[in-house]
C-alpha positions as CSV (number, residue, x, y, z in Angstrom):
1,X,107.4,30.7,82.9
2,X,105.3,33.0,80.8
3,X,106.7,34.0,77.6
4,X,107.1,37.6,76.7
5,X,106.1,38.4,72.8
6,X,109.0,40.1,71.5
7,X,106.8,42.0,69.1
8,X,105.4,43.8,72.2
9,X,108.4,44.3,73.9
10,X,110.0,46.2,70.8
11,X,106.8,48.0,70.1
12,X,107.2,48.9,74.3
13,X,111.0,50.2,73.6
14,X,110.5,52.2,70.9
15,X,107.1,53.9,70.9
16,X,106.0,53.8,74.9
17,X,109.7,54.4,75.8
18,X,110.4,56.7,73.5
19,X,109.8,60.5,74.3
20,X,109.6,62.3,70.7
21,X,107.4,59.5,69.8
22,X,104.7,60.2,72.7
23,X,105.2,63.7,72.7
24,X,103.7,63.2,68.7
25,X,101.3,61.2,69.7
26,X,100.0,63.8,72.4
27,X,99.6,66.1,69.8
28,X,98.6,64.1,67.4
29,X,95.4,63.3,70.0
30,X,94.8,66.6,71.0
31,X,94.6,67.6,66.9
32,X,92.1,64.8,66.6
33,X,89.9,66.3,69.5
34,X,90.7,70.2,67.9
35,X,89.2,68.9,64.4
36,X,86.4,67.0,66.1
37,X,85.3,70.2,67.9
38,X,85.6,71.9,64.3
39,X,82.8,69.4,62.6
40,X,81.0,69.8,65.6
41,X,81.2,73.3,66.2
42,X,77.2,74.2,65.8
43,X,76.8,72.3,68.7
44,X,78.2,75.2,70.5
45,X,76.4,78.2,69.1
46,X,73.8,78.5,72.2
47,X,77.1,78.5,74.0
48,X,79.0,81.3,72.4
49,X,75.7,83.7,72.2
50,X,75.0,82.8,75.6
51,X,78.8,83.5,77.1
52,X,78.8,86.8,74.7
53,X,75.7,88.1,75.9
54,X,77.1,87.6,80.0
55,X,81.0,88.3,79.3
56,X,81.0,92.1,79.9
57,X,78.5,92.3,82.8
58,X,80.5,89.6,84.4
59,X,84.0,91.6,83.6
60,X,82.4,94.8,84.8
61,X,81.4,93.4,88.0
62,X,84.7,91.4,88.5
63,X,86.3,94.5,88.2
64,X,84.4,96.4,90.5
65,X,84.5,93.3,93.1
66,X,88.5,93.3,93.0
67,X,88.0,96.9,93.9
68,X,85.3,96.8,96.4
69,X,86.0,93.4,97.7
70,X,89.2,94.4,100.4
71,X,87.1,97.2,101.8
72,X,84.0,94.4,102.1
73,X,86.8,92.3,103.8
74,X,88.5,94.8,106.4
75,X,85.0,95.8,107.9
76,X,83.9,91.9,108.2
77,X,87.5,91.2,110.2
78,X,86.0,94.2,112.7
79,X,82.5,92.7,113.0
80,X,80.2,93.9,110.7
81,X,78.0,92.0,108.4
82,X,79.3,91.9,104.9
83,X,76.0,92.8,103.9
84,X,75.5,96.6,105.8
85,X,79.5,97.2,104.4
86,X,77.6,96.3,101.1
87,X,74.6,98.9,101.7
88,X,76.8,101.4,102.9
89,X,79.2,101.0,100.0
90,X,76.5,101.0,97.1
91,X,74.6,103.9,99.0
92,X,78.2,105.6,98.8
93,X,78.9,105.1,94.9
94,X,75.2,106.3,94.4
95,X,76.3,109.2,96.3
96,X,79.4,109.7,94.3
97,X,77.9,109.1,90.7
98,X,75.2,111.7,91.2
99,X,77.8,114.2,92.0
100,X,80.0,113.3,89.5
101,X,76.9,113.6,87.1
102,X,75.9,117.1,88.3
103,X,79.4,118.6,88.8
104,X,81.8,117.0,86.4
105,X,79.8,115.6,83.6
106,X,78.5,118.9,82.2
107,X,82.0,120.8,82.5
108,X,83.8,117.6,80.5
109,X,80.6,117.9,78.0
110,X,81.4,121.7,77.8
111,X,85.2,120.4,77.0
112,X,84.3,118.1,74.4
113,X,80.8,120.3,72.5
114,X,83.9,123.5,72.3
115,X,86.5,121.0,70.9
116,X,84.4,119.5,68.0
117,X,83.3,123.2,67.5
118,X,86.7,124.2,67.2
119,X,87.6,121.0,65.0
120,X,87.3,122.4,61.9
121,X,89.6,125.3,62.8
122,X,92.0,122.7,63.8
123,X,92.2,120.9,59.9
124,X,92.4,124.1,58.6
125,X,95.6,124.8,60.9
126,X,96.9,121.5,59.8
127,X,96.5,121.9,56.4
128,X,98.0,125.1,56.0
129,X,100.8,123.8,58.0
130,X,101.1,120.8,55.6
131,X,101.1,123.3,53.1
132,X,103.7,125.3,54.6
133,X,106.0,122.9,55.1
134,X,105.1,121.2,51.7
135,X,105.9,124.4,49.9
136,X,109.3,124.9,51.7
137,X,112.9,124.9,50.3
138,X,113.9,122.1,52.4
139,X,111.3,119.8,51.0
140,X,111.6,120.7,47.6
141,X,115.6,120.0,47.8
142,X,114.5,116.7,49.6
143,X,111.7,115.6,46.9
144,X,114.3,116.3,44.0
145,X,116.8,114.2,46.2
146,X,114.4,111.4,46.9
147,X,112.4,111.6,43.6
148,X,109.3,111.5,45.5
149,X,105.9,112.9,44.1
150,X,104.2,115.0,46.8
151,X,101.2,115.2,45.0
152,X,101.1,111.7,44.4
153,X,101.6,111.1,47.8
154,X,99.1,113.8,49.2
155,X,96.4,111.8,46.8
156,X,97.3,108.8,48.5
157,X,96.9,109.7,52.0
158,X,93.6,112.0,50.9
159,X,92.8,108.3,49.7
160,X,93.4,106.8,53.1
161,X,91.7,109.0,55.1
162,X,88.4,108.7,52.8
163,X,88.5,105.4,53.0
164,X,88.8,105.6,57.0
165,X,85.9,107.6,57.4
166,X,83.7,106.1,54.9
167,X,85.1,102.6,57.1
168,X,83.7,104.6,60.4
169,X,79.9,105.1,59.1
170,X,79.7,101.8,58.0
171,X,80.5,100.7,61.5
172,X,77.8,103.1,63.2
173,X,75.1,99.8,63.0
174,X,78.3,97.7,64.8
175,X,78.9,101.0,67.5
176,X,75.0,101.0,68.0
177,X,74.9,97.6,69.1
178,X,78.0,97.8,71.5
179,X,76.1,101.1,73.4
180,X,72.9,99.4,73.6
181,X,75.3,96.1,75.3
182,X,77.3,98.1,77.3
183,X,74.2,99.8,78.5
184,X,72.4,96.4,78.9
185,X,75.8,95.8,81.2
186,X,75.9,98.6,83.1
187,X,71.9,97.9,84.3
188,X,73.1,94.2,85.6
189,X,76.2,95.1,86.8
190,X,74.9,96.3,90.5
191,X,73.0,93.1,90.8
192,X,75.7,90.7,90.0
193,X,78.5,92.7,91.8
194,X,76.3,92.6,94.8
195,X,76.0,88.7,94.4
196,X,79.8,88.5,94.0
197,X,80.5,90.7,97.3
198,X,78.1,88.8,99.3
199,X,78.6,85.2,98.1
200,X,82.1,85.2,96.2
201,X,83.8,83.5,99.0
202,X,81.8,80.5,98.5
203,X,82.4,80.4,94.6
204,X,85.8,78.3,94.9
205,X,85.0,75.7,97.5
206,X,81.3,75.2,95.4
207,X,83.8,74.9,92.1
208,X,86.0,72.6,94.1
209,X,83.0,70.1,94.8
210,X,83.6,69.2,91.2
211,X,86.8,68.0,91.4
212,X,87.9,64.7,91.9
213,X,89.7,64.5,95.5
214,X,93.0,64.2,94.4
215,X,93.0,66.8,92.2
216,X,91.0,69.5,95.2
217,X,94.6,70.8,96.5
218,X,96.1,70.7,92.9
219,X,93.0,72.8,91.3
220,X,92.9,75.0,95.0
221,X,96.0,76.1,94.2
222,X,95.7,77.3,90.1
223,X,92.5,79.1,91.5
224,X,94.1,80.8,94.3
225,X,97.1,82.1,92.2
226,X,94.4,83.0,89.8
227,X,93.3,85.2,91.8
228,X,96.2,87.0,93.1
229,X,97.3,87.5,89.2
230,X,94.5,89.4,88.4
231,X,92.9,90.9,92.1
232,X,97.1,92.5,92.0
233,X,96.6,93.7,88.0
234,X,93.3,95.0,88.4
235,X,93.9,97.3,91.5
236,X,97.4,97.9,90.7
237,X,96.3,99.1,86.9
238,X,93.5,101.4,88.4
239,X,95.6,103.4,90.8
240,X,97.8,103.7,88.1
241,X,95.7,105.2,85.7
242,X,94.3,108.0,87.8
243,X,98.0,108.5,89.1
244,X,98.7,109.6,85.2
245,X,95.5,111.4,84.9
246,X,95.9,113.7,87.5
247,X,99.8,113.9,87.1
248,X,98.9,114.6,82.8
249,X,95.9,117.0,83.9
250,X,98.7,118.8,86.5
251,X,101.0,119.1,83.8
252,X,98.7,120.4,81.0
253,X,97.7,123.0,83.6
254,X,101.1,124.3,83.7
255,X,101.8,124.7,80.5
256,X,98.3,126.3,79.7
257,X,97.1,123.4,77.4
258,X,93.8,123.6,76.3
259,X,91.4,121.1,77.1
260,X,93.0,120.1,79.9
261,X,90.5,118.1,82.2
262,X,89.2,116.1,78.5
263,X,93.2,115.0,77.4
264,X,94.2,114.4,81.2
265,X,90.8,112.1,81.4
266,X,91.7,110.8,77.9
267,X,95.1,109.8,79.0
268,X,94.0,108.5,82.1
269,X,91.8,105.9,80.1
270,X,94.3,104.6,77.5
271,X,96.8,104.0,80.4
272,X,94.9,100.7,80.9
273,X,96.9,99.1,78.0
274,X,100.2,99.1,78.8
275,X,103.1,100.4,76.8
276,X,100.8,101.6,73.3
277,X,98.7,103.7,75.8
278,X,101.2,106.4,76.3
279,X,101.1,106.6,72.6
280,X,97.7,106.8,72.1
281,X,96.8,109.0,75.0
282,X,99.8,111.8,73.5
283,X,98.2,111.9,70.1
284,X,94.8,114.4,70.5
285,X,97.1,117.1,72.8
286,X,100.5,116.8,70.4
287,X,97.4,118.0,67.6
288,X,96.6,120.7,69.7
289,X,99.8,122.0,70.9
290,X,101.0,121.7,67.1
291,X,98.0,123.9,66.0
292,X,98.6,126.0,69.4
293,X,102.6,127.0,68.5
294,X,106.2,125.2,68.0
295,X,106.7,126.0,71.9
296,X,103.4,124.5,73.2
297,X,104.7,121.3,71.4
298,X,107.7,121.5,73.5
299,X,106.3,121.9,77.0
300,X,104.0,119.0,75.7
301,X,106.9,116.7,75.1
302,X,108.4,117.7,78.2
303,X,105.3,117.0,80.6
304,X,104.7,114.1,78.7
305,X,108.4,112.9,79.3
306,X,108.2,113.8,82.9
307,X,104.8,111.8,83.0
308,X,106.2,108.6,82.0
309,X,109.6,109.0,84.2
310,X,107.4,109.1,87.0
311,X,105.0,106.7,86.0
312,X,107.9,104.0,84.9
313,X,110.2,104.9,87.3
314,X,108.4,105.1,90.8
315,X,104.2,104.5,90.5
316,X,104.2,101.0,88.8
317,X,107.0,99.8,90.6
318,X,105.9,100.7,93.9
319,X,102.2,100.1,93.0
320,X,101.7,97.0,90.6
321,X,105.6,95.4,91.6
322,X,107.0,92.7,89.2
323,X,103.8,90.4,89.8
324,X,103.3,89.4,86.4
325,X,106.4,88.6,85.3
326,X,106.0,88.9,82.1
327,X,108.5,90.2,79.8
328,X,107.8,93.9,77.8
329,X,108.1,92.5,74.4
330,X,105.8,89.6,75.5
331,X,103.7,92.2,76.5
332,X,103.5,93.8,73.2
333,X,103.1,90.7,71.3
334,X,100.2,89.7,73.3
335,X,98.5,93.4,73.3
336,X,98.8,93.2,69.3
337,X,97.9,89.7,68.9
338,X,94.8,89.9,71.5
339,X,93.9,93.3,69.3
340,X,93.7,91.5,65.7
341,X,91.7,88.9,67.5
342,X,89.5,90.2,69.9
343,X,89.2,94.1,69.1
344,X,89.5,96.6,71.8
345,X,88.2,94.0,74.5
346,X,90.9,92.3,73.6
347,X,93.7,94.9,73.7
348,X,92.0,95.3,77.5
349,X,92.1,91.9,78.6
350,X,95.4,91.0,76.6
351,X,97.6,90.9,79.9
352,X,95.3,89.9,82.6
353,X,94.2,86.7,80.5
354,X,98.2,86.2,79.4
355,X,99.1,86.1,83.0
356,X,96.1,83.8,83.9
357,X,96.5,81.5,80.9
358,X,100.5,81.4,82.1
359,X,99.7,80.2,85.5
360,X,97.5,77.6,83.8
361,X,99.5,76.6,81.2
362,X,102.7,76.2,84.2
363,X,101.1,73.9,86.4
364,X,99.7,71.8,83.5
365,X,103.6,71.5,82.7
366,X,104.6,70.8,86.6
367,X,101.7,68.2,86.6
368,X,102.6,66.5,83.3
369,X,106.3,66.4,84.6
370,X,105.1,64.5,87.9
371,X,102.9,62.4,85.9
372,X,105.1,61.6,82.5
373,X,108.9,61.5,83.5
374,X,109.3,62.4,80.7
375,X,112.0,65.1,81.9
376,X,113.7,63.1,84.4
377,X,117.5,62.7,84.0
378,X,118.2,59.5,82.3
379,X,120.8,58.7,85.5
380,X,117.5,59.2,87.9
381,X,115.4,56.5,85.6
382,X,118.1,54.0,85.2
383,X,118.7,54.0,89.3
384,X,114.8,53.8,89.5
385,X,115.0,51.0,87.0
386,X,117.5,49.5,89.1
């Protein structure tokens, strides 16, 4: 009878057996491969210029696929060729962009030359407001109260705002260079978006060759769910945003705001980042209505209120649903986190690539709880063991 070594059998009990223990050595593995990677990292260079050179044409066109891609779809069902529907659908946009250059672009470039005229008449309005309410009784009582130094402070934030612009020249080499890439996007985006319409049904069953077999229905799934996370997000996000824009540039009309068509667009734009974009969007008119009068501010507040009742109330929920589910303050977190890292591609991307990282990270879990035990009830394993 073969003898078991009772060195091995202990060293079985309490490292193999024992949970915390793997779980450390797990990580302590997958820190060795992180630092690895680190040394190594050059290696990657051709990679990184290489994906940052193709990242936004490819996220342009995905967009405009999730978009386009249902209509493509509906007309194949009836018969036709994906690739007339295709025609017919770029011949359409063509259609629509030159109008919208013709028609819209020169009254919103109207909007915009008469506002930065009018900027200067603006900081003179809010610096003799400042003054105003600088100079008042209340303030004075409050600044002998508070023992604060409004001079002091003014020099500060005059400070702060130099520094700001003086930050905003230095970045016109870094702005340069994302016009001339976005441009360089905008040139390849009808190629590869035609690409993705015609051939993107074949993309996953050409990724799935990869696979190993047993891992096809595994991997089939994670890509299909994928999909429907950000296919729902991206469609969902867009009819939001021109919901708000035309319900903002409805409401600004009403109240005789100035500028309307430019804040309404403005607003429509920032609504792509959820929760901070309301905040952002609100900031040029509340300048405007304050220069304008105390009652314009009002009304402002009031449309803007209305706005977001709707918008929170009845248009996401009906439109983009609880799909996601990701919790507000996650949310927020990620936005903020995504922004420090990324920049303003980031604060864009920050929920789509959350909810696709989630559904990653959730069946890597369910597939290391098949795989480990490691989260079996103790009862379970002992009548297994038995």
């Amino acid at each position: 009878m073969k003898q078991v070594n009772p060195r091995v059998g202990t060293f079985k009990r309490f490292i193999l057996n024992n949970r915390f223990v793997l779980f450390l050595l797990i990580l302590l593995l997958i820190g060795l491969n992180i630092l690895v990677f680190m040394k190594v990292s050059f290696i990657f260079t051709p990679i990184e210029v290489l994906i940052k050179t193709i990242l936004l044409p490819i996220i342009l066109a995905a967009i405009v696929y999730y978009v386009l891609n249902p209509v493509v779809d509906f007309f194949e069902r009836k018969g036709i060729r994906r690739i007339y529907t295709i025609l017919a659908l770029f011949i359409l946009i063509i259609g629509l962009l030159t109008i919208l250059i013709v028609s819209v672009i020169p009254f919103l470039k109207e909007q915009v030359l008469s506002l930065i005229k009018s900027f200067p008449q603006y900081t003179s309005d809010v610096e003799q407001l400042v003054r105003d309410v600088v100079g008042s009784d209340f303030v004075n009582q409050a600044q002998k109260t508070l023992n604060i130094n409004v001079a002091d402070l003014s020099k500060q934030i005059s400070d702060q705002a130099s520094t700001i612009i003086n930050n905003m020249f230095a970045g016109i080499g870094n702005i340069v260079g994302i016009v001339k890439d976005f441009i360089l996007a905008i040139v390849t985006l009808p190629f590869i978006l035609f690409y993705l319409l015609k051939d993107g049904k074949k993309l996953g069953p050409y990724v799935l060759k990869f696979m190993p077999v047993s891992f096809r229905s595994s991997t089939y799934n994670v890509m299909h769910e994928m999909n429907n996370q950000i296919s729902s997000y991206i469609r969902g996000q867009i009819i939001v945003s021109f919901c708000i824009g035309a319900l903002m540039y409805i409401g600004f009309l009403i109240i005789g705001m100035e500028y309307a068509s430019l804040l309404a667009l403005i607003a429509a734009f920032t609504s792509v980042v959820p929760y901070l974009g309301p905040a952002i969007a609100i900031t040029p008119a509340f300048i405007i209505a304050l220069v304008t009068s105390p009652f314009m501010v009002l009304k402002l507040i009031i449309v803007w209120t209305i706005v977001q009742l709707v918008e929170g109330k009845f248009i996401s929920p009906q439109i983009m649903g609880r799909n996601l589910h990701i919790h507000p303050i996650t949310i927020i977190f990620v936005i903020l986190t995504a922004g420090n890292l990324f920049g303003v591609v980031g604060i864009i991307l920050a929920v789509p690539g959350y909810a696709v990282l989630k559904v990653i990270v959730t069946h890597l879990f369910e597939w290391m709880k098949i795989r480990s035990n490691m989260y079996e009830q103790r009862d379970q394993i002992n009548s297994k063991n038995k």
